[in-house]
N, C-alpha and C positions, 0 to 999 in steps of 0.2 A: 774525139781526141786521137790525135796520130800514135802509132807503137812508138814513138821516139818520148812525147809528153807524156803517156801512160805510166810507166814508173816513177818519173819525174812527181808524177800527179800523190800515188801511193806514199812513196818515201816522206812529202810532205805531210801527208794523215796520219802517220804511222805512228808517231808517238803521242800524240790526242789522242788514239785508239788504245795506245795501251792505256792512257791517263782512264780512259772511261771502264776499260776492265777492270783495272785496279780500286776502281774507286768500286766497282758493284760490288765487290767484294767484304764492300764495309758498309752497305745500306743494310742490312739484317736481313736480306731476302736469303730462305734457305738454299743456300748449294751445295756445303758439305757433304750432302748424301747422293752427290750426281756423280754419274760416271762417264755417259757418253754424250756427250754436248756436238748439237748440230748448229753450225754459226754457217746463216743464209748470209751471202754477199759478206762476205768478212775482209774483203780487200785484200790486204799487204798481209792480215791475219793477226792484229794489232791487241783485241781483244783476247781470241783466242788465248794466244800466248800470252798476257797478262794473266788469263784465268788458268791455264794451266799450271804457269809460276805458282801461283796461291791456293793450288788445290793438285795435292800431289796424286791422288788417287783419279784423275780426268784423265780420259783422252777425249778424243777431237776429232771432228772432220769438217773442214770448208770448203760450201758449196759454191762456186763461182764460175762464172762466163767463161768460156773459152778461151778469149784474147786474156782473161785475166789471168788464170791460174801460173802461168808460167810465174807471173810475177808474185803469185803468194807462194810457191813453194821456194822461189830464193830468199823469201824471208822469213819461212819456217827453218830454212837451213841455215840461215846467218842466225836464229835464235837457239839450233840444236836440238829441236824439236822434232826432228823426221821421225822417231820416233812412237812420238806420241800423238802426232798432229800430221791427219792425212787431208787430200786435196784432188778434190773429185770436179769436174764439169758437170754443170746442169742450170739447168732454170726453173725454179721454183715456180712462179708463174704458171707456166706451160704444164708441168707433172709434180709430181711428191718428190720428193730424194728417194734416195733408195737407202736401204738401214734403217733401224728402230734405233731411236734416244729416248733419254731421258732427261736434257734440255736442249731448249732453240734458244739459239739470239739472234735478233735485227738489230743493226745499227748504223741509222742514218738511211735504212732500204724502203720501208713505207713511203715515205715524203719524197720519193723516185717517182711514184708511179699513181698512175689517176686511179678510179674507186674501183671500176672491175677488176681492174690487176692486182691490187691491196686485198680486195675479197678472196681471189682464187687464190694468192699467194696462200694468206691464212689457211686457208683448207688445206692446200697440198703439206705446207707444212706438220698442219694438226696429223696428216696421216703418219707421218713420220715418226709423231711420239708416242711413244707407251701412255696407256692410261695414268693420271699420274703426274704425265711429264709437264714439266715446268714451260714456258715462253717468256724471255725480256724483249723487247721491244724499246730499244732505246733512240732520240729522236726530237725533231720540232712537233710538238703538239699544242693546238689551240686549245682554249676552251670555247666552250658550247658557241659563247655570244660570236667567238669569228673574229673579235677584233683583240683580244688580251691573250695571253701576255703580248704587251703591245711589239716586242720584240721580234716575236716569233711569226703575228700579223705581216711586220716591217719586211722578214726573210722572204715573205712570198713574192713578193717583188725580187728575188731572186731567182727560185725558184719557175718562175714565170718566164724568165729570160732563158733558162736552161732547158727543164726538160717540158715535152709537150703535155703531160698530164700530172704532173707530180706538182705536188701542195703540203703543207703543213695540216694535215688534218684535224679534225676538232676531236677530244675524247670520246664525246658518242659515237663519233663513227669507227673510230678505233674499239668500241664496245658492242657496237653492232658486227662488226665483220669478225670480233674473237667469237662472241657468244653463238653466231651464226655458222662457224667454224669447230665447234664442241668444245669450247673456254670456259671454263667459268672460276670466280673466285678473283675475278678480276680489279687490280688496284694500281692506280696511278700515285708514282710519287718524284718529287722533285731531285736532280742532280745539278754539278756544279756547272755545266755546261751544256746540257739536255736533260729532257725527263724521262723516264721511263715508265712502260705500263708493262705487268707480269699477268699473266695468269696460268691456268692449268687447266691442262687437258679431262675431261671430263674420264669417267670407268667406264 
């Protein structure tokens, strides 16, 4: 995507993203007791800022691409957040972040990337967290058989046209690359527009 579509691109996600923070906020997953939230690939920063709305006591740091950040820190500032809500370059992938949290969110980042990059993703992030620290992971995810939710099946055929390795993954493999990463405690459960899988960092 050219720098001219690029924000073009964001500004349309931006508020589906905040739809999806706001709504974690009401699965019963605990977050109240978080304070440093690391949001890998957080785009425009859509969630972010939904969770830090709803959780006065968070800050924030979003790790994204280089071509990207310029664009998430004008809409940390169009939300007044510079604050609370800083915005770092890096590649998860390639290294860990830098800083200790005490949660991570994916959103829409796994089903980017084929299996070795999803694996090492996981790890570098797990280094990132305190023992403790929570993981959402929100996203298309299959189940096992590869073909249901038939939906999710249908998206790969998108997927497929876009990026060179990325898929809707199936749960087990999303459960192999936490547990293999020092997850555990791991549960998937449905949202109104994706589902998410959490777990926690092991002691």
């Amino acid at each position: 995507m050219d720098d001219d579509a690029l924000p073009v691109f964001f500004r349309g996600m931006h508020g589906g993203n905040q739809a999806k923070g706001r709504e974690l906020l009401t699965t019963g997953i605990p977050l109240n007791d978080r304070h440093r939230l690391l949001d890998v690939g957080g785009g425009s920063g859509g969630m972010t800022l939904a969770l830090c709305g709803g959780l006065p006591e968070l800050s924030a740091t979003i790790l994204e691409l280089p071509r990207v950040t310029p664009i998430t820190r004008r809409f940390v500032a169009e939300a007044g957040f510079e604050g609370r809500v800083s915005v770092i370059e890096g590649d998860a992938v390639a290294a860990p972040p830098s800083g200790k949290y005490d949660l991570a969110t994916l959103s829409s980042v796994i089903q980017v990337l084929d299996p070795d990059a999803a694996a090492s993703l996981l790890v570098n992030v797990g280094r990132a967290l305190e023992p403790g620290g929570r993981i959402v992971i929100t996203g298309r995810i299959l189940n096992d058989d590869r073909i249901s939710p038939q939906h999710v099946a249908l998206f790969n055929l998108v997927f497929l046209n876009i990026y060179n390795g990325g898929l809707a993954h199936t749960e087990a493999e999303y459960r192999g690359w936490l547990q293999a990463a020092g997850f555990t405690n791991i549960e998937r459960r449905p949202m109104k527009e994706a589902e998410l899988i959490t777990a926690v960092r092991a002691g």
